[in-house]
TIVO-2410 file (N, C-alpha, C; in nm, 3 decimals):
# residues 146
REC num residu      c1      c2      c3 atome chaine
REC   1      X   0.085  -0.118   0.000     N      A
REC   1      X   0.000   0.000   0.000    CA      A
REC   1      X   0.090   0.124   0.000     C      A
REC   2      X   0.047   0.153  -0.105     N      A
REC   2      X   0.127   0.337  -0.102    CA      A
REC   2      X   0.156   0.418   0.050     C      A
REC   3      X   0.213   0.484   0.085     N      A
REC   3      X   0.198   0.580   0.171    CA      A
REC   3      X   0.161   0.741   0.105     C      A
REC   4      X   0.058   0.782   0.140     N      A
REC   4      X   0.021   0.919   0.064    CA      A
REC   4      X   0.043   1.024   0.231     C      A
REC   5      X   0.098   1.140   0.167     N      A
REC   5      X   0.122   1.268   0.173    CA      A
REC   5      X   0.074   1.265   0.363     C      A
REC   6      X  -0.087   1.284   0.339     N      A
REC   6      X  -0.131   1.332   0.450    CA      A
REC   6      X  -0.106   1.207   0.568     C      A
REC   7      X  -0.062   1.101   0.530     N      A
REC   7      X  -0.070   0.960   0.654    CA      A
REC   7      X   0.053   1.011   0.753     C      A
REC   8      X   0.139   1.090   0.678     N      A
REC   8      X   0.274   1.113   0.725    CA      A
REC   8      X   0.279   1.248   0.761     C      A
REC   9      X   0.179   1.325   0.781     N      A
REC   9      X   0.119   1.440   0.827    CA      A
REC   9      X   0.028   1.431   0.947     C      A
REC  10      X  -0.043   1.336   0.944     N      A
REC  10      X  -0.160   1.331   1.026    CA      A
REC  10      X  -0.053   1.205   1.208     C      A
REC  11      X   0.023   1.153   1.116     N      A
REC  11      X   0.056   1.001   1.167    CA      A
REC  11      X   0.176   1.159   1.325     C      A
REC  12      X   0.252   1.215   1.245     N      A
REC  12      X   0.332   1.277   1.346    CA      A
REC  12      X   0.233   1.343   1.458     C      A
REC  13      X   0.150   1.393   1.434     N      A
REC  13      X   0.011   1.434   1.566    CA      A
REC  13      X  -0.019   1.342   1.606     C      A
REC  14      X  -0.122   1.211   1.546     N      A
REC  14      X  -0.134   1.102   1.653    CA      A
REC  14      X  -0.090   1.007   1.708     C      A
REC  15      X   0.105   1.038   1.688     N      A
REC  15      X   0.170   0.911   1.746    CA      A
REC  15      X   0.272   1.015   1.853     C      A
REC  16      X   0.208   1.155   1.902     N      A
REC  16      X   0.250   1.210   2.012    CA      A
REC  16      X   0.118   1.225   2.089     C      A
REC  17      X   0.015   1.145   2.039     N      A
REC  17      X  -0.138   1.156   2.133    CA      A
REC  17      X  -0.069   1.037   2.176     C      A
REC  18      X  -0.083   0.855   2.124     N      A
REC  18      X  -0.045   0.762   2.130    CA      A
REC  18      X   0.028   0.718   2.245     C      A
REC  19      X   0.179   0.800   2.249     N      A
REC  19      X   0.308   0.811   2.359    CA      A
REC  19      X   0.287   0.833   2.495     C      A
REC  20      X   0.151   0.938   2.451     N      A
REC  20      X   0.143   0.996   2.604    CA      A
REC  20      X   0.062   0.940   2.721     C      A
REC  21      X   0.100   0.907   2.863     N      A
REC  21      X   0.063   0.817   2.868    CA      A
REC  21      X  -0.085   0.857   2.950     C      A
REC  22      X  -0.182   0.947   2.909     N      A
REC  22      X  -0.284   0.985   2.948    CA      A
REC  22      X  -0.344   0.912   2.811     C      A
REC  23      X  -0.348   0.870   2.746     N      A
REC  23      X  -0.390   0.818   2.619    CA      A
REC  23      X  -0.443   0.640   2.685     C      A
REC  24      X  -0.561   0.648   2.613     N      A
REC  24      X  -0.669   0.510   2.622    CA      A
REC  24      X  -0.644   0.460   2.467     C      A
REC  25      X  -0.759   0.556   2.409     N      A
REC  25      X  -0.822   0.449   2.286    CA      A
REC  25      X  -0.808   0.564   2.186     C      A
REC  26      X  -0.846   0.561   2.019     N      A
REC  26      X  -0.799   0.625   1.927    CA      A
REC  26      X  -0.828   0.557   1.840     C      A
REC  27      X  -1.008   0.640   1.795     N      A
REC  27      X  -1.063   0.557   1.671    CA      A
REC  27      X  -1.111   0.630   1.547     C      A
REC  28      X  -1.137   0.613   1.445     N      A
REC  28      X  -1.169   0.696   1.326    CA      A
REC  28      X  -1.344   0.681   1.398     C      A
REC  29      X  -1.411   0.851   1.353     N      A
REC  29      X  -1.476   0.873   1.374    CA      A
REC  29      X  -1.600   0.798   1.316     C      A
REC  30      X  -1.703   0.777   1.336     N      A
REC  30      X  -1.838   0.700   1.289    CA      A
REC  30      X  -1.853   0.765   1.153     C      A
REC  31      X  -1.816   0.935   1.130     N      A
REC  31      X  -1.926   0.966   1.028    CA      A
REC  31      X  -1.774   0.922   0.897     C      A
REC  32      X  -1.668   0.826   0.913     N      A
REC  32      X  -1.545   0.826   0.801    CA      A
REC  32      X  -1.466   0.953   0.748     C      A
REC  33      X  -1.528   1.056   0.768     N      A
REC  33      X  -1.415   1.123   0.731    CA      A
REC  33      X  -1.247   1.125   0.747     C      A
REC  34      X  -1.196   1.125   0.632     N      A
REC  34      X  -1.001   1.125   0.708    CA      A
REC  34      X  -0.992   1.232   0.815     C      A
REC  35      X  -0.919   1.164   0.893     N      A
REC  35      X  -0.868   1.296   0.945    CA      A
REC  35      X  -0.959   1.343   1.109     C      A
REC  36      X  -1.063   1.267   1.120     N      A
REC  36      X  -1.177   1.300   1.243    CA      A
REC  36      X  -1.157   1.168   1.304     C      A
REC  37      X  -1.128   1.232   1.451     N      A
REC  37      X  -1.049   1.103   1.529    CA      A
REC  37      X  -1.156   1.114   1.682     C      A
REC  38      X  -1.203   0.965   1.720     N      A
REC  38      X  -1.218   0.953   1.873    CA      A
REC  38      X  -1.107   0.965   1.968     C      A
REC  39      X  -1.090   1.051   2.027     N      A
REC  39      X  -0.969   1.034   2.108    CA      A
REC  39      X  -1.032   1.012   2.289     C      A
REC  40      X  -0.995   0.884   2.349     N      A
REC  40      X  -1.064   0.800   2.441    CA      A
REC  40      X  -1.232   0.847   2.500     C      A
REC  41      X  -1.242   0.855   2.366     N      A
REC  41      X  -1.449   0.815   2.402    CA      A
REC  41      X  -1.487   0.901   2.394     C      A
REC  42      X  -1.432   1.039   2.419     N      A
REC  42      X  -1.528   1.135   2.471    CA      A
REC  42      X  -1.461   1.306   2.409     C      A
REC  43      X  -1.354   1.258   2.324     N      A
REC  43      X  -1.314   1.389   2.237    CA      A
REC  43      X  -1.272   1.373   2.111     C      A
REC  44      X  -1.317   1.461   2.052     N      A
REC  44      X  -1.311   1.467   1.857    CA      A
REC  44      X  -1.204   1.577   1.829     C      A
REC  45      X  -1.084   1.512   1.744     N      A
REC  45      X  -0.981   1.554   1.686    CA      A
REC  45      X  -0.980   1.572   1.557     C      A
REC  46      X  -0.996   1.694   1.472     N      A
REC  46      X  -1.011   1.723   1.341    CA      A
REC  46      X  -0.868   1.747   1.304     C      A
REC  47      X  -0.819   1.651   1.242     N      A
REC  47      X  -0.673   1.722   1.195    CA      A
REC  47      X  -0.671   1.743   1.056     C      A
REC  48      X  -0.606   1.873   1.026     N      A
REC  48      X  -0.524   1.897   0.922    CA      A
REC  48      X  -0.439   1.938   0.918     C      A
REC  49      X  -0.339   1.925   0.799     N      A
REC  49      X  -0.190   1.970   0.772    CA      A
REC  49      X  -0.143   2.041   0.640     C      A
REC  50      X  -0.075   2.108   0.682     N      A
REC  50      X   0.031   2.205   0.550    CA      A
REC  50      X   0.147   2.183   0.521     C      A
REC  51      X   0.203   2.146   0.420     N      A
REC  51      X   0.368   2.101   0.377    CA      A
REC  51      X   0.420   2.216   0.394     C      A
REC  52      X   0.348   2.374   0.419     N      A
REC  52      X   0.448   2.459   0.373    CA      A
REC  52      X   0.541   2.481   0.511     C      A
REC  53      X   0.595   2.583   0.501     N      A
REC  53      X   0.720   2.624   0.596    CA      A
REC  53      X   0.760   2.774   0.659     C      A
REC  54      X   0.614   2.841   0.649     N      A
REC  54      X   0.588   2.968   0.733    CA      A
REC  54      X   0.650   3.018   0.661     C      A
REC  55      X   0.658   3.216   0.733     N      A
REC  55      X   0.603   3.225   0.836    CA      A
REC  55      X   0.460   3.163   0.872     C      A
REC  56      X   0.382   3.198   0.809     N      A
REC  56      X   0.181   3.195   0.790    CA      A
REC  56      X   0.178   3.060   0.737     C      A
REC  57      X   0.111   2.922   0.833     N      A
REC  57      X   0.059   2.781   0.811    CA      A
REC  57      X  -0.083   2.830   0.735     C      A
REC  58      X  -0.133   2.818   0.627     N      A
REC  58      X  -0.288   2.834   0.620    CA      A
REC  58      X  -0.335   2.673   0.606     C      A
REC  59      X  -0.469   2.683   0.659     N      A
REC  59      X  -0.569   2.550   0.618    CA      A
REC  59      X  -0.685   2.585   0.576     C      A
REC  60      X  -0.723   2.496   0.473     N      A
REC  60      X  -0.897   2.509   0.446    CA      A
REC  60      X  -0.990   2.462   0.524     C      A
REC  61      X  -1.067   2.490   0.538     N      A
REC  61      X  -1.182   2.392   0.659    CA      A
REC  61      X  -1.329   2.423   0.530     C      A
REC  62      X  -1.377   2.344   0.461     N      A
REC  62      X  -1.518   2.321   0.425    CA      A
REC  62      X  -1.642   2.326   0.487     C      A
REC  63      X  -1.734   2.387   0.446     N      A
REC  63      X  -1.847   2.350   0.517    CA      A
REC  63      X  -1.914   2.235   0.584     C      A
REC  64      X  -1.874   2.133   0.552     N      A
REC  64      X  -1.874   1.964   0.558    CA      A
REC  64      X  -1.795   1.975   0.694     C      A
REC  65      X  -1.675   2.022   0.717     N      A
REC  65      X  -1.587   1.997   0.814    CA      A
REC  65      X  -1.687   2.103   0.956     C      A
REC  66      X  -1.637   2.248   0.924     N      A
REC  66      X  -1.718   2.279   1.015    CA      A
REC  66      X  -1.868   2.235   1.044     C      A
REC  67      X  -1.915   2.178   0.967     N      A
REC  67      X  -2.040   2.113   1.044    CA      A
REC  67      X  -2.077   1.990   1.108     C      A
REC  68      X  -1.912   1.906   1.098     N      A
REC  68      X  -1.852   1.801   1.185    CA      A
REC  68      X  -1.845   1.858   1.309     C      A
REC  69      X  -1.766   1.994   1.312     N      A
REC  69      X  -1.710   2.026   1.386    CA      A
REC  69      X  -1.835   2.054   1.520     C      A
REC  70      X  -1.958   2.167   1.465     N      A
REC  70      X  -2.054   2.161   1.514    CA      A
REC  70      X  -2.123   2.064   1.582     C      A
REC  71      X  -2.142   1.984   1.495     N      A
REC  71      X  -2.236   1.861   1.529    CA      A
REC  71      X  -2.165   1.797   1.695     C      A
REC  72      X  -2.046   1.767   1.640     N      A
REC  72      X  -1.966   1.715   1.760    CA      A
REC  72      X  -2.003   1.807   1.871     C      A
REC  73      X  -1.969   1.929   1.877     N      A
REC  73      X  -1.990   2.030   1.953    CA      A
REC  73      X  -2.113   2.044   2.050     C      A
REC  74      X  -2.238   2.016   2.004     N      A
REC  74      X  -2.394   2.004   1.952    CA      A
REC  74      X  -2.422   1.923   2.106     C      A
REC  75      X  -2.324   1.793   2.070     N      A
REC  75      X  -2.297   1.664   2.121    CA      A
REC  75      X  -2.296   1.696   2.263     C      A
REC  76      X  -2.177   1.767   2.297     N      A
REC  76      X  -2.148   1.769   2.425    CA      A
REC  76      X  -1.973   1.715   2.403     C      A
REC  77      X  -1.948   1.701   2.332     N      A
REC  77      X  -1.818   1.646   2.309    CA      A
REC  77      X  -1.688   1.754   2.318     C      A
REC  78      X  -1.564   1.720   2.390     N      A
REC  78      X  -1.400   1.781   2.353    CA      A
REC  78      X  -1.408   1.804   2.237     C      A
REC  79      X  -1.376   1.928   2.121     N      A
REC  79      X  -1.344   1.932   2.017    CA      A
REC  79      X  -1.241   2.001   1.976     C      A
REC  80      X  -1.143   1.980   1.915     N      A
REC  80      X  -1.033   2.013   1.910    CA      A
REC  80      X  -0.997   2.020   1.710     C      A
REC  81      X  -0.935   2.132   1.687     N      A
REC  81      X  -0.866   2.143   1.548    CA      A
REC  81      X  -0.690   2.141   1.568     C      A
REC  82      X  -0.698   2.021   1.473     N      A
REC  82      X  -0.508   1.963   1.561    CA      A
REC  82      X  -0.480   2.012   1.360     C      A
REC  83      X  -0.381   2.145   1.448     N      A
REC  83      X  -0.354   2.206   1.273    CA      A
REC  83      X  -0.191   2.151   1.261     C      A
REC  84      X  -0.144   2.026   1.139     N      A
REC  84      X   0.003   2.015   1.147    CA      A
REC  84      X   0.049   2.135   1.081     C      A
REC  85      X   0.163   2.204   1.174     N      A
REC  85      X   0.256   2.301   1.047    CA      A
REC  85      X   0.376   2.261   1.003     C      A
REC  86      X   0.369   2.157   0.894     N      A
REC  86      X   0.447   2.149   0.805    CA      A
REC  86      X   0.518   2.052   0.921     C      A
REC  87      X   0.669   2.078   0.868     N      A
REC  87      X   0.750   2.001   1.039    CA      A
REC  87      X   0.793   2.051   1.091     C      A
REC  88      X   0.755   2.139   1.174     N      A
REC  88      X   0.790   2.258   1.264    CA      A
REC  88      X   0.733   2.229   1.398     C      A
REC  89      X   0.538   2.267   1.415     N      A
REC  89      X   0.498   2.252   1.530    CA      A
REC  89      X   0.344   2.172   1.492     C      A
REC  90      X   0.240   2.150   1.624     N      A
REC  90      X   0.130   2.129   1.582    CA      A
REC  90      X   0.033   2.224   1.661     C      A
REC  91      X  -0.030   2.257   1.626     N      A
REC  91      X  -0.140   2.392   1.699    CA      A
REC  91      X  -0.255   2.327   1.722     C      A
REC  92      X  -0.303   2.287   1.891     N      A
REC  92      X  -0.445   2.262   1.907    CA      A
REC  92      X  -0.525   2.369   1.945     C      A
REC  93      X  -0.670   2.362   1.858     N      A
REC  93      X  -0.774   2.507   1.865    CA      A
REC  93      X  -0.853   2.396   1.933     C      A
REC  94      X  -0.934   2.495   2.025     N      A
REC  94      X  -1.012   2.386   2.132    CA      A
REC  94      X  -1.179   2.456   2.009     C      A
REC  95      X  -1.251   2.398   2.007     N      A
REC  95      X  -1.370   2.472   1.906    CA      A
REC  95      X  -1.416   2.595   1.968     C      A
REC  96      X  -1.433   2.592   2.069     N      A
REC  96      X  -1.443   2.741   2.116    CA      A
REC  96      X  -1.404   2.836   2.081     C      A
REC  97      X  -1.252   2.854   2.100     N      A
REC  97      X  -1.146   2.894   2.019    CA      A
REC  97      X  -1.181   2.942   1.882     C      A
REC  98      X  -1.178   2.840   1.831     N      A
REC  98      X  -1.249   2.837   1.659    CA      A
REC  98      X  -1.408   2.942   1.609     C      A
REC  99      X  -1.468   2.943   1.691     N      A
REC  99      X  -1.579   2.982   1.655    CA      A
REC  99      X  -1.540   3.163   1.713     C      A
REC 100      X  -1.445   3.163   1.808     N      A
REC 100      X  -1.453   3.335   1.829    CA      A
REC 100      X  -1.323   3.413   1.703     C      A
REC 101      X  -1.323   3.311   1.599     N      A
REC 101      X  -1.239   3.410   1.511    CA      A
REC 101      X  -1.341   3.351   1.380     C      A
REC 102      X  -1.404   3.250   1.374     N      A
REC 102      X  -1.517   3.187   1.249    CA      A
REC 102      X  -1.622   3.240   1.306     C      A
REC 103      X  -1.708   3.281   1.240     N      A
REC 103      X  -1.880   3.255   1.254    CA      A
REC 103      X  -1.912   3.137   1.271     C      A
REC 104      X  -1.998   3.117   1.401     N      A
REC 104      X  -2.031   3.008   1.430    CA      A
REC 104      X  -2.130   2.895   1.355     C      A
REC 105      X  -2.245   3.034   1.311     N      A
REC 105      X  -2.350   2.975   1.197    CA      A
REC 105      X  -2.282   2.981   1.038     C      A
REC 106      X  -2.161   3.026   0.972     N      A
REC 106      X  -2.106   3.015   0.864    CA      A
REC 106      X  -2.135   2.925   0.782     C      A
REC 107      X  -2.161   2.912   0.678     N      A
REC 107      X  -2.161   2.750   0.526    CA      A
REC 107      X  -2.066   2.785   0.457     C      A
REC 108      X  -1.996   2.854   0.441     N      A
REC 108      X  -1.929   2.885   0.360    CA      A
REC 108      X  -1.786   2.791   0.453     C      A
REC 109      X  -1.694   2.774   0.288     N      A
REC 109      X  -1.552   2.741   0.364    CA      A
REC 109      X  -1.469   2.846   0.382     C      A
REC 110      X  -1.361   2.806   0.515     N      A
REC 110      X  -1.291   2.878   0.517    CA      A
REC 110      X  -1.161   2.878   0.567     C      A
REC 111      X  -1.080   2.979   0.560     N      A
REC 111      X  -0.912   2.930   0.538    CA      A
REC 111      X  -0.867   3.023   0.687     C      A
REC 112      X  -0.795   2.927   0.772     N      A
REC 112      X  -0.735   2.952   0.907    CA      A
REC 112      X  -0.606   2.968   0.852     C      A
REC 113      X  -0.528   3.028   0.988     N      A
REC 113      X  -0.373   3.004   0.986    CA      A
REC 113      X  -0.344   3.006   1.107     C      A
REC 114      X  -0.211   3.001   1.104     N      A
REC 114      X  -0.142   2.976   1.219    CA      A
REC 114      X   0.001   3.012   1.196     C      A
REC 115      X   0.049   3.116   1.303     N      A
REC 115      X   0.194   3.153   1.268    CA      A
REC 115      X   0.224   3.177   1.421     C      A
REC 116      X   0.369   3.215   1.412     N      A
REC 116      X   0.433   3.277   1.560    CA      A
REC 116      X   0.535   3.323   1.506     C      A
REC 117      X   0.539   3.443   1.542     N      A
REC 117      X   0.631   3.543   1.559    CA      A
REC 117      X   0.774   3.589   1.592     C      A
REC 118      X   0.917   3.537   1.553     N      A
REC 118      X   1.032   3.527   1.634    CA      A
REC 118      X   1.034   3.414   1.749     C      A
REC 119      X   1.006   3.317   1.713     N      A
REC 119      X   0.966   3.219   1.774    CA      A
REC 119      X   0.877   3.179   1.895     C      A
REC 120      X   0.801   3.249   1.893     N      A
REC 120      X   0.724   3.300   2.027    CA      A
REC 120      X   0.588   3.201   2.033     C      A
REC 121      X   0.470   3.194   2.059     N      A
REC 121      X   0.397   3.110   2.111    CA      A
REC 121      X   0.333   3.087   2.009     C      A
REC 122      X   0.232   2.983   1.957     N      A
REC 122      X   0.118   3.032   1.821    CA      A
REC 122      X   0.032   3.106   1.826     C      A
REC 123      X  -0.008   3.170   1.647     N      A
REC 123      X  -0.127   3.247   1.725    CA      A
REC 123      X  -0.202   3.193   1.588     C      A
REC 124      X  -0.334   3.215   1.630     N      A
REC 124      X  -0.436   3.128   1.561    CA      A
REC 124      X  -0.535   3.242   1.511     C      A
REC 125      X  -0.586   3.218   1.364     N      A
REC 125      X  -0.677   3.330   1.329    CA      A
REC 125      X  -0.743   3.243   1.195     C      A
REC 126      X  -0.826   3.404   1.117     N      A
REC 126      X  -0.930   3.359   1.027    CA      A
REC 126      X  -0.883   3.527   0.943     C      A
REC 127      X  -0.837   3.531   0.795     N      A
REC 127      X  -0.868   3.668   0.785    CA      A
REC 127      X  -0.768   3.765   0.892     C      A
REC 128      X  -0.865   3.896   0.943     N      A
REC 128      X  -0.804   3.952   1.029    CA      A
REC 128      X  -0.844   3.950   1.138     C      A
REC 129      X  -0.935   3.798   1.177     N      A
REC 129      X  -0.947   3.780   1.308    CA      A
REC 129      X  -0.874   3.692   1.375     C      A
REC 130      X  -0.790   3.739   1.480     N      A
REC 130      X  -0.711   3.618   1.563    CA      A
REC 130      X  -0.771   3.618   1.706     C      A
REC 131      X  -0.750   3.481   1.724     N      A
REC 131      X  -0.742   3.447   1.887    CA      A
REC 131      X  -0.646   3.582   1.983     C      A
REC 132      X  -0.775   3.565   2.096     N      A
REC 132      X  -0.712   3.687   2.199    CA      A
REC 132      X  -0.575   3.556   2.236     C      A
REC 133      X  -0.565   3.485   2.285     N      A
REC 133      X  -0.417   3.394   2.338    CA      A
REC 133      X  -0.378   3.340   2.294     C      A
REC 134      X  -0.265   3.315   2.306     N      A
REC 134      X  -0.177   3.249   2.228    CA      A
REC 134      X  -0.140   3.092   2.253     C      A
REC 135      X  -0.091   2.984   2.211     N      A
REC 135      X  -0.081   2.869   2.185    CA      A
REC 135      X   0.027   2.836   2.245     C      A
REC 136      X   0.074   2.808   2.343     N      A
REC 136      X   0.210   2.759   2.355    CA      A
REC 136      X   0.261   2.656   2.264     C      A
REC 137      X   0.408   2.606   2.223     N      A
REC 137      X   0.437   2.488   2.123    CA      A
REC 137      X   0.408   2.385   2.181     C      A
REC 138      X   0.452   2.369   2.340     N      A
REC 138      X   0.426   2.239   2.408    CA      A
REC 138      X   0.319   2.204   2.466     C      A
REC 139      X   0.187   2.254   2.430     N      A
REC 139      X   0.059   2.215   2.442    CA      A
REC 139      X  -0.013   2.130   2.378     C      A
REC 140      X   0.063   2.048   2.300     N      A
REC 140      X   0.016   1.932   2.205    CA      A
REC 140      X   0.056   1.816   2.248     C      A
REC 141      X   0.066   1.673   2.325     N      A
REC 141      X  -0.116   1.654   2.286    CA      A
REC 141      X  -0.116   1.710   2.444     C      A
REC 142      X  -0.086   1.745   2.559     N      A
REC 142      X  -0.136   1.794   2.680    CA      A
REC 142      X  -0.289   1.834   2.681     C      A
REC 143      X  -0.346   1.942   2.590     N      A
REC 143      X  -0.413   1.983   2.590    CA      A
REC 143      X  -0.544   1.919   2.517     C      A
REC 144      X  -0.518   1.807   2.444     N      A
REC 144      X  -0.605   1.741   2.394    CA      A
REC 144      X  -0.636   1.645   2.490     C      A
REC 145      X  -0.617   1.574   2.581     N      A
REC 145      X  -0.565   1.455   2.678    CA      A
REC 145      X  -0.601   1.493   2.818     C      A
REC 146      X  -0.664   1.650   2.840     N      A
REC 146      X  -0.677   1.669   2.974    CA      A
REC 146      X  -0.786   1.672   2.987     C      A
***
C-alpha cells in the first residue's frame, strides 16, 4: 500500500497523542471522514496539515468539516482542530477557540492560519481575526488529553 502525503502528516500528531501516557483508545470517527479522530471516548480531533514552511501555516476547513465540527460540539463532546505546520509545530484550537475568530453559523468554507512570531507562542486566526491567546508549542497533545 502506497503511503500518501497526509498519513505522514496526520501520523506525526497522533503518534504524540499515542506516547502519552494519558492516552486510552484512538478511533476513526463514525461519520469516516479522514482525518476525524475519537480520542478516548469522549473527544473529537479534526486534523489537518500544510507542507508549507511559514512564516503563515494556512488551512482550508469546508463546510462539511465545520459542520462536523458543530455537530460534535452540539454533542457535548471535547473538540479540538489539531492544525500540522508542516514540520515545525502542531497547533491545538479547542472549538471554542475556533468559533470566536469563524462565525459560528457560517456554510461557507474557510481558510485559518497559524503563525508565531520570532519564535514565540502560536497564534491562531481567520482573515483579520485572531485568537485573543496564544498557543504555547508544548501544548500538544497535553491539551487534547486533559
Amino acid at each position: 500500500m502506497k503511503i500518501q502525503l497526509q498519513d505522514l502528516y496526520h501520523g506525526a500528531a497522533l503518534m504524540q497523542v499515542v506516547e502519552d501516557p494519558n492516552f486510552k483508545a484512538l478511533n476513526k470517527a463514525s461519520d469516516g471522514k479522514y482525518g476525524h479522530y475519537v480520542l478516548n471516548s469522549d473527544t473529537r480531533l479534526f486534523v489537518k496539515y500544510t507542507t508549507g514552511s511559514g512564516p503563515e501555516f494556512k488551512f482550508n476547513l469546508s463546510p462539511d468539516d465545520l459542520d462536523s465540527i458543530r455537530a460534535d460540539e452540539d454533542k457535548g463532546h471535547a473538540v479540538f482542530l489539531v492544525l500540522v505546520c508542516g514540520e515545525e509545530s502542531i497547533c491545538p484550537v479547542p472549538a471554542s477557540e475556533l468559533w470566536n475568530v469563524v462565525d459560528r453559523t457560517t456554510t461557507a468554507p474557510k481558510q485559518v492560519w497559524v503563525t508565531w512570531p520570532n519564535g514565540g507562542s502560536m497564534r491562531f486566526g481567520c482573515g483579520s481575526h485572531e485568537m485573543t491567546k496564544t498557543i504555547p508549542h508544548n501544548s500538544f497533545p497535553k491539551q487534547v488529553l486533559s
